[in-house]
C-alpha positions in Angstrom: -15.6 21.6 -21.4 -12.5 23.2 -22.6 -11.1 22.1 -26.1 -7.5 20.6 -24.8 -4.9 19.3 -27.8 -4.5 15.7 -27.6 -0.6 14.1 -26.2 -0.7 11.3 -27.9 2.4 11.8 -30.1 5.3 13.6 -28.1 8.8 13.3 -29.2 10.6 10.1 -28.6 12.7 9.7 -25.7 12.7 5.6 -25.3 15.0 2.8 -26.4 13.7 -0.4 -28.1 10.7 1.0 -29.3 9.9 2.6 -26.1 8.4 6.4 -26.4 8.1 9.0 -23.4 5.1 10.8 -24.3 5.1 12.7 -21.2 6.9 13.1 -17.8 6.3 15.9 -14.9 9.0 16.6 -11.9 7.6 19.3 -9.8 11.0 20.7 -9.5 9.9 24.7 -9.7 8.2 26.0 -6.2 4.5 27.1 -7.0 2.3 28.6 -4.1 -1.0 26.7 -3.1 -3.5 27.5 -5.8 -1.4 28.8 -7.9 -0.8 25.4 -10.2 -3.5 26.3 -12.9 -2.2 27.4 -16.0 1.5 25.7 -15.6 2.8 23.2 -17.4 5.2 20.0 -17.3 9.1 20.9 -18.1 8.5 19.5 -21.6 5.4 22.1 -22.0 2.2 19.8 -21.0 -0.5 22.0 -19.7 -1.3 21.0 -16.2 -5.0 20.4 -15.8 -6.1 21.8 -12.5 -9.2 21.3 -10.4 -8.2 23.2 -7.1 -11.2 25.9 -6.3 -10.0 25.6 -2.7 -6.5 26.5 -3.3 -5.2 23.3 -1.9 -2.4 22.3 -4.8 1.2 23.5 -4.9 4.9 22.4 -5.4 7.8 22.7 -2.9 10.9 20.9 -2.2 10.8 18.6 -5.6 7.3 17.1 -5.4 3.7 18.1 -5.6 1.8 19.1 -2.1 -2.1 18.7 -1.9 -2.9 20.2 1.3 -6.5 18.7 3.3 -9.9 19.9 1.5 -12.2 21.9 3.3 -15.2 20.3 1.8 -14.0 17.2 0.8 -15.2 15.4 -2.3 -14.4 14.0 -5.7 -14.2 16.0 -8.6 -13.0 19.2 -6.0 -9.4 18.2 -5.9 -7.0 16.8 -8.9 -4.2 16.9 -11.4 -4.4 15.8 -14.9 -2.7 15.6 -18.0 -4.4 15.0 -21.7 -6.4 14.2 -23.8 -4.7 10.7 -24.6 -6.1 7.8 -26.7 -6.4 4.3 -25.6 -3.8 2.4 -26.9 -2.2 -0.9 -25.8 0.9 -0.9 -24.0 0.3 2.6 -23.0 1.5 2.9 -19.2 0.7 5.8 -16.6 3.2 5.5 -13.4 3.0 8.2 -10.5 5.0 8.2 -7.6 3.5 9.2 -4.6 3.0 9.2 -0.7 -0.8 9.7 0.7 -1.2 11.9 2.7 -3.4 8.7 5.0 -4.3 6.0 3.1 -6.9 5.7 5.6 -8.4 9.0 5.3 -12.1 9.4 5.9 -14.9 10.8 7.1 -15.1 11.0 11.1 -18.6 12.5 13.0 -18.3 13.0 16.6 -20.9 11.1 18.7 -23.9 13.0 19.1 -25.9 13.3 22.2 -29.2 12.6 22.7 -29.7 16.3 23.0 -27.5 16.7 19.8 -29.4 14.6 17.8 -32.7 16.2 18.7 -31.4 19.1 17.8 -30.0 18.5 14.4 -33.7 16.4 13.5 -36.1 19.1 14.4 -34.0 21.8 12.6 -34.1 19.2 9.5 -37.9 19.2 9.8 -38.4 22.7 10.7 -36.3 23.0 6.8 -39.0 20.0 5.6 -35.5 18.1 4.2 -33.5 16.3 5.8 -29.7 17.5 4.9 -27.8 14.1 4.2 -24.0 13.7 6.2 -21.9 12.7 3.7 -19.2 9.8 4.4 -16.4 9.8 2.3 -14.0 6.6 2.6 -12.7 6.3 -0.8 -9.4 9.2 -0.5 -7.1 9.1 -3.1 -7.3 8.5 -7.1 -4.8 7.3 -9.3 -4.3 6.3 -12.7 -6.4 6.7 -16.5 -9.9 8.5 -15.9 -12.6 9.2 -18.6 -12.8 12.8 -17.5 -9.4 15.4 -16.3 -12.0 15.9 -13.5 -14.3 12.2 -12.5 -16.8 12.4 -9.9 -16.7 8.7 -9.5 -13.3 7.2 -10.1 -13.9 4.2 -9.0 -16.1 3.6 -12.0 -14.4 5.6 -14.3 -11.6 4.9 -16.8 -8.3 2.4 -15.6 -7.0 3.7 -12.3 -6.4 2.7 -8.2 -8.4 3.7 -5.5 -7.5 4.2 -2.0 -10.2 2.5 0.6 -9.7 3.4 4.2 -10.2 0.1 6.1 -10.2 0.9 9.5 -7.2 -0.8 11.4 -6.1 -2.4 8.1 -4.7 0.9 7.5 -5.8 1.2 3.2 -7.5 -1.3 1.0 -6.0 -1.1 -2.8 -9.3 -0.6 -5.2 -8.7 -1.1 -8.8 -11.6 -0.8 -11.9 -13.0 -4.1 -12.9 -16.0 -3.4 -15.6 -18.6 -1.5 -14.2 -17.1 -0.8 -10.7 -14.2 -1.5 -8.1 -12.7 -4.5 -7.2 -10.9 -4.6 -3.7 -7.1 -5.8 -5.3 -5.2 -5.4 -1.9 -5.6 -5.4 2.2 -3.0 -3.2 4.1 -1.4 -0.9 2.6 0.5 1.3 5.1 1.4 5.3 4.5 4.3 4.5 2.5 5.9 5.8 -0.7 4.0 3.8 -3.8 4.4 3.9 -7.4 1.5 3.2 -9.0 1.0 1.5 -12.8 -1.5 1.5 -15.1 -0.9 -0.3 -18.2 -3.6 0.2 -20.8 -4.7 -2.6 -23.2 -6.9 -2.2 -26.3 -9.8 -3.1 -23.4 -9.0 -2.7 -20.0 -5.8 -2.7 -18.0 -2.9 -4.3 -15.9 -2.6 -2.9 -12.5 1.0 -3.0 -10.8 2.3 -1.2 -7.5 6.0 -1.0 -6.2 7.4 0.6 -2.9 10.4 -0.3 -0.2 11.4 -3.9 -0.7 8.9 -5.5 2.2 6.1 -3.7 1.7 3.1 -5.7 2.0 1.6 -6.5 -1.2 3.5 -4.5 -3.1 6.5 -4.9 -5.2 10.1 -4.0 -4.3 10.9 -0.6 -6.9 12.1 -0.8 -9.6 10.7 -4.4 -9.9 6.1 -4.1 -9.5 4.0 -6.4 -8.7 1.1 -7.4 -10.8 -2.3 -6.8 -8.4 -5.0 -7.2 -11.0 -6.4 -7.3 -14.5 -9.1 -5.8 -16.2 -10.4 -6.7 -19.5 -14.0 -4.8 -20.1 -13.4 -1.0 -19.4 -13.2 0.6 -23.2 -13.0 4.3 -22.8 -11.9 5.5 -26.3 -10.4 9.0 -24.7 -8.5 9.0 -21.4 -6.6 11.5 -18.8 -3.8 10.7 -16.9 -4.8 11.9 -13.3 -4.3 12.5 -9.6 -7.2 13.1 -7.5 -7.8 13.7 -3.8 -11.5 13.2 -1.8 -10.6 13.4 1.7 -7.0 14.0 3.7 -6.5 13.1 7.4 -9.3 12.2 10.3 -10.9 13.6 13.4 -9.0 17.5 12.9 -5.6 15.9 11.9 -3.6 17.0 9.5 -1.5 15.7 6.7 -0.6 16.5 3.0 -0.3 14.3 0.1 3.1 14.3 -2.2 3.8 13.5 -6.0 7.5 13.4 -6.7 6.5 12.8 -10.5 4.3 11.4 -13.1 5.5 9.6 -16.4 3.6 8.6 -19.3 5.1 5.9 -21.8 4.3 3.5 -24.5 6.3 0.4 -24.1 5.6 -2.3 -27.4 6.8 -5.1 -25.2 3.5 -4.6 -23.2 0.9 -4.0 -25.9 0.1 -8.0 -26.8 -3.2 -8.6 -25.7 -2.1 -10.3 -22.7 -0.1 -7.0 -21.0 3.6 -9.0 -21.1 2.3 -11.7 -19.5 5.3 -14.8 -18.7 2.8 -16.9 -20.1 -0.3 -16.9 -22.1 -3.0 -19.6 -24.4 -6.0 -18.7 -26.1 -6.7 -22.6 -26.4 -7.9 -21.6 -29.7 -8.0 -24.6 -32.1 -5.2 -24.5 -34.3 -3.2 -22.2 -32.5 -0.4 -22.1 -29.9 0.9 -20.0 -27.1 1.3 -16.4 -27.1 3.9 -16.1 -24.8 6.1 -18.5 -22.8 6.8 -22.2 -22.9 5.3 -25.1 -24.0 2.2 -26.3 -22.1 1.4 -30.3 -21.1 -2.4 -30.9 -22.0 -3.7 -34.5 -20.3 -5.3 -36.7 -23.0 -8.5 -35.7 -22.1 -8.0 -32.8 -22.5 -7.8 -30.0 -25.8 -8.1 -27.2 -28.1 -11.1 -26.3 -29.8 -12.7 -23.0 -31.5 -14.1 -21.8 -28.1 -11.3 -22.8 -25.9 -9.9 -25.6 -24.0 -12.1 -28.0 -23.0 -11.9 -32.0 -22.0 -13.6 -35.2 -22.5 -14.1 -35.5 -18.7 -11.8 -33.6 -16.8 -8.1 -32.6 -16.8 -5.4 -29.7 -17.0 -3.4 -28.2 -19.1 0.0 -26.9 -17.4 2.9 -24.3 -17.9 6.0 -24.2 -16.1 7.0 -20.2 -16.7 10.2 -20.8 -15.1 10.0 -17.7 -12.5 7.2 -17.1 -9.4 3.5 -15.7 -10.9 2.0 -13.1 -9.1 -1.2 -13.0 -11.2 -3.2 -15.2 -13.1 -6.4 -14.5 -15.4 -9.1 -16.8 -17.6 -12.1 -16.7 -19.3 -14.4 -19.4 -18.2 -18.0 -20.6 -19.7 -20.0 -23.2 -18.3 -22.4 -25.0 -20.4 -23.9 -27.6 -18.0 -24.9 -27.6 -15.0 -22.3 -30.4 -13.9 -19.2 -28.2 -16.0 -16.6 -26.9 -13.9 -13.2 -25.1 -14.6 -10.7 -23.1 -13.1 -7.3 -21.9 -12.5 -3.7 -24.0 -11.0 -1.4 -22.1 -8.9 2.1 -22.4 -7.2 2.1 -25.9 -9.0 5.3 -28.3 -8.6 5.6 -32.1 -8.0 5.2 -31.3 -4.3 1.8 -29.7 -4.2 -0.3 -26.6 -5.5 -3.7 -24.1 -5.4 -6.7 -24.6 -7.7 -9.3 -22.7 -7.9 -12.8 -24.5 -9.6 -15.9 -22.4 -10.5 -19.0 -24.4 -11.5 -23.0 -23.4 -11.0 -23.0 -24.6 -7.7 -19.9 -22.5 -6.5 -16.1 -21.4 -5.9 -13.8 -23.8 -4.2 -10.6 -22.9 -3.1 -8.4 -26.1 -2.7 -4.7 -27.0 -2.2 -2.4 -30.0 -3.4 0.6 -31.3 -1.0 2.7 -33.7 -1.2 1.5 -37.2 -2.3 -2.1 -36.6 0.2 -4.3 -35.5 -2.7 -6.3 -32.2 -3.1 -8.0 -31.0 0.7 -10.4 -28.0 0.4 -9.4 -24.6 2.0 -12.6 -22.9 1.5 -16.3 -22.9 -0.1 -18.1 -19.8 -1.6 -21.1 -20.9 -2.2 -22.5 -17.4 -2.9 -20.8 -16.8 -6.0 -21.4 -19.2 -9.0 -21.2 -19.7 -12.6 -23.8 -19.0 -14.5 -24.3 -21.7 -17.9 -23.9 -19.7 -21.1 -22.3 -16.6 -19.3 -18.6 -15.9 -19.5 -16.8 -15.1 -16.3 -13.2 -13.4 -15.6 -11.6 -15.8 -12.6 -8.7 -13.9 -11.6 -5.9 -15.3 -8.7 -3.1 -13.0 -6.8 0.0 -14.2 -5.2 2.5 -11.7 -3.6 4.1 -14.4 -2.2 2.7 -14.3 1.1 -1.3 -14.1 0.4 -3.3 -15.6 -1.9 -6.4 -13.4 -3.0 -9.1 -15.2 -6.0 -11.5 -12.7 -8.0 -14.6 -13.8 -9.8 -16.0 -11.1 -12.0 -13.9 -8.3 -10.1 -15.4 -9.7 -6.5 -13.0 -11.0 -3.7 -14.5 -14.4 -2.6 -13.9 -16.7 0.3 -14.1 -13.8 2.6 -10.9 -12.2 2.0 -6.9 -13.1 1.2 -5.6 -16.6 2.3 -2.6 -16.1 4.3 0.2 -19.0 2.6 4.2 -18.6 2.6 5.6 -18.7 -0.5 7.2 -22.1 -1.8 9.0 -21.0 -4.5 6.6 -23.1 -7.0 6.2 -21.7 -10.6 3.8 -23.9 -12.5 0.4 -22.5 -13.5 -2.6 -24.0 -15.2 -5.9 -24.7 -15.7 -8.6 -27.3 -15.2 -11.3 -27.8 -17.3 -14.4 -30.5 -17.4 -17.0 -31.9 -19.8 -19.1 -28.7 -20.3 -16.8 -26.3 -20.0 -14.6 -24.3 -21.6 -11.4 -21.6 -20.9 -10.1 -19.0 -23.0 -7.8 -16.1 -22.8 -5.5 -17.4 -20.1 -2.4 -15.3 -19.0 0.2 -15.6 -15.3 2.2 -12.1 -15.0 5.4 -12.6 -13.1 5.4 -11.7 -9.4 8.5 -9.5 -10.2 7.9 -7.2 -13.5 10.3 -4.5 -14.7 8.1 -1.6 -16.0 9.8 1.3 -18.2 11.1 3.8 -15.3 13.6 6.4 -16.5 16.7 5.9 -14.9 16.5 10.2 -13.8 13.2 9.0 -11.8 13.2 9.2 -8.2 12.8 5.7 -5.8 10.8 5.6 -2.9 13.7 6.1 -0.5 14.9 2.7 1.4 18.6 3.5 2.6 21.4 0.9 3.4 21.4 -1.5 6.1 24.7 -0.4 8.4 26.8 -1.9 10.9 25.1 -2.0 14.7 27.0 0.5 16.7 25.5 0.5 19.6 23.1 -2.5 21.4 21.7 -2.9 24.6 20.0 -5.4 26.2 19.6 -4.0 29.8 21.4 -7.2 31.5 23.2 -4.8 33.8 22.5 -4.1 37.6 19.2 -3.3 38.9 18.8 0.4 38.3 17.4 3.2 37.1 18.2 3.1 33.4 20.0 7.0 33.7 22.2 5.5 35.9 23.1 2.5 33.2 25.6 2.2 30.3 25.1 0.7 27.6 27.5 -2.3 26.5 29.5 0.4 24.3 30.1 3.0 27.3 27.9 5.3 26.1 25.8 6.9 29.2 21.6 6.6 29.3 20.2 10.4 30.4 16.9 11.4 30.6 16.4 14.6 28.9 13.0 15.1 29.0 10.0 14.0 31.4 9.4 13.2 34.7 8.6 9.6 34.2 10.9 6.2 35.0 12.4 3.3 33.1 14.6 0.9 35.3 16.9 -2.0 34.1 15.8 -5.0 35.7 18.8 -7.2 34.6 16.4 -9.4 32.4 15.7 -5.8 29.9 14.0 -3.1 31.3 10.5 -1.8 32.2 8.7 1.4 32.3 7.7 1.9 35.9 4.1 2.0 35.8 1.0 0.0 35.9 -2.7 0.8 35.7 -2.9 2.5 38.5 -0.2 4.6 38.3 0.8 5.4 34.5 3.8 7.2 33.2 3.2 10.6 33.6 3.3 12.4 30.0 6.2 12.3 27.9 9.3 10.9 28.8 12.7 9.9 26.8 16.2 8.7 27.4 18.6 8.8 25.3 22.7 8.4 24.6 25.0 10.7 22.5 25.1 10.0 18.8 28.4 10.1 16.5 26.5 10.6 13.4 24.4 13.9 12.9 23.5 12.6 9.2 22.3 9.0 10.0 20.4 6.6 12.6 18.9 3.2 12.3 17.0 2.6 15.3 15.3 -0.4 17.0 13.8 -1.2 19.8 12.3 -4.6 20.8 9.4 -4.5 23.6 6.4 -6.4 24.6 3.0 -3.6 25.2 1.5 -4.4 29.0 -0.8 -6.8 29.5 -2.8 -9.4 27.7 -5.8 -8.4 26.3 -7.7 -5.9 25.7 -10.6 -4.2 28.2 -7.2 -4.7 31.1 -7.0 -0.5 31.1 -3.6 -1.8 29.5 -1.9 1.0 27.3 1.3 0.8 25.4 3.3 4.4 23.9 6.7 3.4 24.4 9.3 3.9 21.3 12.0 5.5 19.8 13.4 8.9 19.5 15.9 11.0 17.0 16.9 14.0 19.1 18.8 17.2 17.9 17.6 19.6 20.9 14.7 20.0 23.2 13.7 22.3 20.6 13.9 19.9 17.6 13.2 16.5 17.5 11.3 13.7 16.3 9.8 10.6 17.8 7.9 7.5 17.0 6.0 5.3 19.5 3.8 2.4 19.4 -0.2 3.5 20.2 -1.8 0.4 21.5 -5.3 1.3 23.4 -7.3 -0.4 26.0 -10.2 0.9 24.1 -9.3 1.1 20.2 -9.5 -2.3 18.1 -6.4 -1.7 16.6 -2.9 -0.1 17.1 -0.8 2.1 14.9 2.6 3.0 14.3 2.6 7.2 15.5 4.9 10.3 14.6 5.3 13.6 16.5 7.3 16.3 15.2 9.3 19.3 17.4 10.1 21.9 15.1 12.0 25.2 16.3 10.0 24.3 20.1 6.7 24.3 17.9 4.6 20.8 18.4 0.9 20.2 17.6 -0.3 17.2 17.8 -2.7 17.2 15.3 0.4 17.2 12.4 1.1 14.2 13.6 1.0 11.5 11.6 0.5 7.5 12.1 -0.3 4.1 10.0 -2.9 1.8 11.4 -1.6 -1.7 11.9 -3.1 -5.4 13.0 0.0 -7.4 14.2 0.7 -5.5 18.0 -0.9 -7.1 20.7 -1.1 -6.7 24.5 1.4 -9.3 26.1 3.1 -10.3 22.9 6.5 -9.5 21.5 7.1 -6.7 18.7 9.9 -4.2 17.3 9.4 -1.0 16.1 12.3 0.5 13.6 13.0 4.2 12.4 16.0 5.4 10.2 16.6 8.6 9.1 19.2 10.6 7.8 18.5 14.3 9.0 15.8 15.2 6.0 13.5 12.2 6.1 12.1 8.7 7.6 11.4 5.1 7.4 9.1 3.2 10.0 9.1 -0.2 10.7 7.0 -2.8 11.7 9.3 -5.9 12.3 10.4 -6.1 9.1 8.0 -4.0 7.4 8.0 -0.8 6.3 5.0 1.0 7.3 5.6 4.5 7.7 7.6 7.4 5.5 7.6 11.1 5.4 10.1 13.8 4.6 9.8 16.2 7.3 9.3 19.3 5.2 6.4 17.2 4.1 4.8 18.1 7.3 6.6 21.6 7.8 7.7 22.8 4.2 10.3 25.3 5.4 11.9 22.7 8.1 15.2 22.1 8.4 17.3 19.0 8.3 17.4 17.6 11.6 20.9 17.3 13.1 21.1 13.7 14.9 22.7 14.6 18.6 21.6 11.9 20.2 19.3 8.9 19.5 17.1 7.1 22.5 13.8 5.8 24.0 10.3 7.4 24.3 7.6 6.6 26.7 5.1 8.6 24.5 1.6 10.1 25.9 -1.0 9.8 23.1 -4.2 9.9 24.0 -3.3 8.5 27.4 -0.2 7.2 29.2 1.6 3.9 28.8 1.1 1.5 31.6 4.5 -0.9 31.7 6.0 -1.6 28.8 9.1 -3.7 28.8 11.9 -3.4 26.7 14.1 -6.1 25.9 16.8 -4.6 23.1 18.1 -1.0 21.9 19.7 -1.2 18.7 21.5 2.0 16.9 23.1 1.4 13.3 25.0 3.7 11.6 27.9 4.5 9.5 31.2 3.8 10.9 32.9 6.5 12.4 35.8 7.4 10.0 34.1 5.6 6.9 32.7 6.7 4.0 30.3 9.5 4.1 
C-alpha cells in the first residue's frame, strides 16, 4: 500500500476549541477519471479508486457516474490517514444516486436457464451471479479502499429495501445494524462522530424528512461502542448505481473533517449521561430520582427488587444507550422512554426475552410487543439501544432490530428518560442524545436545498361546469390548454377525472397546463385519488404535475402506481433541448399511495433544481444538470397537469385540487 502522511494535525480553523482538520468543495471541474492525483483546496491529496473512470467534478459537487462492474472496493473517495480520536467528526453531504440501487436479473426462461447450466458444466464451475444490495458507503473506514464497509471502521450503509425505498445501515461491533427504514433519494448529510471506541451516528436533510433531522440541526440514529480501529480514512464509496438499465449519478457537494471537544466525553455530548458507578454522579445533565430500592454500586445500578432511576433532560431524546448484565435467571433491566406523569416506553431485557411496553395515563403498563428470540444471556454484557425520531420508535439489542421492525407512535412531547433495573441485574454506561443536535457545520457549507413556502397564486378545484378541462378557467382567469397529447381530462363540477378506465386507458402522455408569471419559481400541488381499490383491478395511476418551458424542455413528475408492482414511487422525466430517454429518469420508491385512497404529490423548483413531495414529505431532489451536466436552467412558461405513461397508461384518476405558489408578482426577487 502506498505510504500516505497522516492529517491529523492541520491548521486550526474552529472557535471554542473546535479545529478544521480538513474540508473538500469540489468547486474546480475535473473530467471523469481524471480525480486521481488532485487534492482538496487546502492541499489534501484525494485518494482515488476509480479504474473504471467513473469519478469527476462539475457544477460545485462531486459526480460518480454508474459502475460497469459493480462492486465494493471498485469505486471511492478518501481522505487520510487519520487517528482515532474522540470527538473527531466526519460530515459529507450528499444525494445518491438511488438509495435503492441494486442488483436486477431478468427472468430467465426455461430454455435460458438450460442454457446458462450446461455451459456452467461443460466449464466444470459453476460461475456465481453476484447480487449486490448494499450501494453507497459513507463515513470512517479501516482501509481508503474497504471491500466490506459494512464491517469495517465507523460509517453508514445504504440498503436497498425494495418499496421502502433505502434502509440506513450503520456498524455495530462486528457487522451492520439496520438504524433506519425509508429513506427517500433526498439530499443527506451524514455524521460520524468518533469516540475513543466506536461512534455516534447522526443524519440531517429537508425539515420532514423521514427519520432524519432537519439541517443544520441532526438527528442521533445510533451508537456504537466496540469498533476500535486505531487508523482510519474518511471515505465515500459506491457498489452499485441505478436498476434494470437506468441511469443515475451520485453527487458530493463537500466533505468536512473536524474535532469538536464538546463531543469527545465518553458519552458523544450526550443531554444526559450516569455510569451508576458507586461514588460517583452524572456526567452530563441534571439530577436523576433513584427509587429506594434502588442504587449505585461498583458495577452499576442495581436494586433490591426492582425500580428506576429517572432524568428529566429538559428537551425531546432521540437516542438512548446502556449496558446491561444479567446475573440470574429471574434479573431483568432496561431502558424508559418519552416518560412524563402521563405515560411512557420501557423496554425490559431478561433471559427469557425483550418486551416492549408502554405506560398511559393512570391504566398501568400494557405490552406492545414480545421478542422472545432475543434474550439476555447471565454473566454477558449487552448494548440495549432505543431510537425516537419523533414519529417511530426503533429498540436495538446488541446492534439487532427486534420486535420485527420500528413501532409507529406520534410524538407527545415527553422528555424523561431512565432506566429499570431488578434484583440480579445491573446497568452501566447510560447516555439519551437529544432528538435535535447542532453538529460543527461551517457556516460557508452548503444545505440540502428546501426553498420558502410562498403565497398560493393560483388554485383550482374544478367546481366549474361540466367540461372538458381546455375549455375551463381556473378561479384566477388563467385558461387550461392542452399542449401536448391526445388524451382527456374533463371537470366534472365535483374535481375532475382523467377520461379513462381499464378498458380504454389514456393514450400516452398527456398534459395541461396555464401560463405562469414566474420563469424563476413554482410550487406545485396536486391532490388526486389513483383509480380503483386494490390491487390485481388492472387499475393504474400516472397522473401528476408538470414545469413546462417548451415542448422542447420540460420536466414532469407523476405518481407510478401499478396493477402489478407491490409498491408505488414518486417518478421524474426530463425533456432537454427535444432529447428524452427514459432510462435517466429518475424515481423514489414509496409505501403510503394506494388505489382508491386520497394523496398529493408536490414539486417546486426554481429553474436549476427540484423538490418532490409526498404529502408533506420530501421524497425526491435532483439538480437537473445532475442528470444532464451541461443543462440549462429551465425557464418556467407555464406550469400544469400530467397524465404520465410509464410502463403503461393511467386508468382514471381523479383530481380534486391544483395548487401553484409563487412569488408575488412585483415583489421581491
Amino acid at each position: 500500500m502506498t505510504t500516505v502522511e497522516r492529517h491529523d494535525e492541520a491548521p486550526s480553523g474552529g472557535s471554542e476549541g473546535r479545529r478544521a482538520l480538513l474540508t473538500d468543495r469540489f468547486e474546480v471541474d475535473v473530467e471523469l477519471g481524471d480525480l486521481a492525483g488532485t487534492s482538496t483546496p487546502s492541499g489534501h491529496p484525494r485518494l482515488l479508486t476509480d479504474p473504471e473512470r467513473r469519478i469527476g467534478a462539475d457544477n460545485g459537487m462531486l459526480r460518480i457516474r454508474p459502475l460497469e462492474n459493480p462492486g465494493w472496493g471498485r469505486c471511492g473517495l478518501s481522505y487520510g490517514p487519520f487517528e482515532r480520536r474522540a470527538g473527531r467528526v466526519l460530515m459529507v453531504h450528499a444525494l445518491n444516486g438511488h438509495n435503492a440501487s441494486q442488483t436486477y436479473y431478468y427472468p430467465e426462461t426455461r430454455r435460458q436457464a438450460l442454457r446458462r447450466h450446461l455451459g456452467e458444466a461443460r466449464r466444470l464451475w459453476r460461475r456465481r451471479r453476484p447480487h449486490h444490495y448494499e450501494n453507497f458507503a459513507v463515513g470512517w473506514f479501516d482501509s481508503p479502499n474497504p471491500v466490506g464497509p459494512e464491517t469495517s471502521g465507523n460509517g453508514f450503509v445504504m440498503h436497498a429495501a425494495d418499496g421502502d425505498n433505502g434502509e440506513l445501515w450503520t456498524r455495530f461491533g462486528s457487522g451492520p445494524m439496520r438504524a433506519a427504514l425509508g429513506i427517500q433519494n433526498i439530499e443527506i448529510v451524514y455524521a460520524v462522530v468518533l469516540r475513543e471506541r466506536g461512534a455516534t451516528y447522526y443524519a440531517a436533510s429537508i425539515d420532514g424528512a423521514h427519520a432524519l433531522g432537519a439541517f443544520p440541526d441532526f438527528l442521533p440514529v445510533a451508537v456504537d461502542v466496540e469498533c476500535d480501529e486505531a487508523e482510519l480514512y474518511a471515505g465515500v464509496h459506491q457498489r452499485i448505481l441505478g436498476e434494470v438499465g437506468y441511469r443515475v449519478d451520485t453527487r458530493v457537494p463537500w466533505v468536512s473533517v473536524v474535532d469538536d471537544p464538546a463531543l469527545a466525553p465518553w458519552h458523544g455530548g450526550a443531554s444526559a449521561a450516569h455510569r451508576f458507578v458507586e461514588g460517583t454522579g452524572a456526567d452530563a445533565g441534571p439530577t436523576w430520582h433513584l427509587d429506594a430500592e434502588v442504587s449505585t454500586s461498583p458495577l452499576g445500578l442495581t436494586s433490591t427488587t426492582a425500580g428506576t432511576a429517572t432524568v428529566d433532560p429538559g428537551e425531546t431524546v432521540g437516542l438512548t444507550h446502556a449496558v446491561i448484565e444479567i446475573a440470574t435467571d429471574d434479573g431483568s433491566a432496561g431502558i424508559i422512554l418519552r416518560g412524563d406523569g402521563a405515560g411512557a416506553w420501557r423496554c425490559t431485557v431478561s433471559p427469557a426475552g425483550c418486551t416492549l411496553e408502554r405506560r398511559d395515563h393512570d391504566l398501568g403498563w400494557s405490552t406492545v410487543s414480545v421478542d422472545p428470540d432475543n434474550r439476555a444471556a447471565p454473566g454477558h454484557r449487552h448494548h440495549l439501544q432505543l431510537t425516537d425520531d419523533g414519529n417511530t420508535i426503533g429498540v436495538h439489542l446488541d446492534g439487532r432490530l427486534l420486535f420485527g421492525g420500528w413501532n409507529a407512535e406520534p410524538d407527545t412531547g415527553a422528555t424523561g428518560v431512565g432506566v429499570t433495573v431488578s434484583k440480579g441485574a445491573h446497568v452501566t454506561d447510560f447516555e439519551a442524545h437529544a432528538r435535535s443536535v447542532r453538529l460543527p457545520v461551517a457556516a460557508d457549507l452548503s444545505a440540502p436545498w428546501s426553498p420558502s413556502l410562498e403565497p398560493i397564486v393560483v388554485e383550482d378545484r374544478f367546481e366549474g361546469p361540466a367540461v372538458e378541462l381546455e375549455r375551463s378557467l381556473a378561479p384566477t382567469g388563467a385558461a387550461w390548454e392542452r399542449v401536448e397529447g391526445i388524451g382527456t381530462i374533463d371537470v366534472t363540477g365535483e374535481g375532475a377525472k382523467v377520461r379513462a378506465d381499464v378498458a380504454n386507458p389514456n393514450p400516452d402522455r398527456t398534459i395541461y397546463a396555464i401560463d405562469w408569471h414566474d420563469p424563476g419559481f413554482a410550487d406545485l400541488e396536486l391532490e388526486m385519488t389513483p383509480p380503483g381499490t386494490a390491487r390485481w383491478q388492472g387499475q393504474e395511476g400516472r397522473a401528476g404535475l408538470v414545469l413546462w418551458q417548451d415542448e422542447e424542455n420540460y420536466l414532469v413528475t407523476n405518481i407510478f402506481l401499478d396493477n402489478l408492482y407491490d409498491g408505488a414511487s414518486i417518478s421524474t422525466f426530463y425533456r432537454c433541448r427535444g432529447h428524452e430517454d427514459m432510462y435517466d429518469a429518475v424515481w423514489t420508491l414509496v409505501r403510503d399511495v394506494h388505489f382508491g385512497e386520497p394523496c398529493s404529490l408536490r414539486i417546486v423548483s426554481d429553474g436549476e433544481r427540484f423538490l418532490c413531495y409526498l404529502r408533506d414529505r420530501p421524497s425526491l431532489s435532483r439538480a437537473f444538470t445532475d442528470v444532464y451536466p451541461d443543462a440549462p436552467p429551465l425557464r418556467i412558461n407555464k406550469v400544469g397537469i400530467v397524465v404520465n405513461r410509464e410502463w403503461g397508461d393511467d386508468t382514471g384518476t381523479v383530481l380534486h385540487r391544483f395548487s401553484a405558489r409563487g412569488r408575488v408578482p412585483g415583489g421581491d426577487r
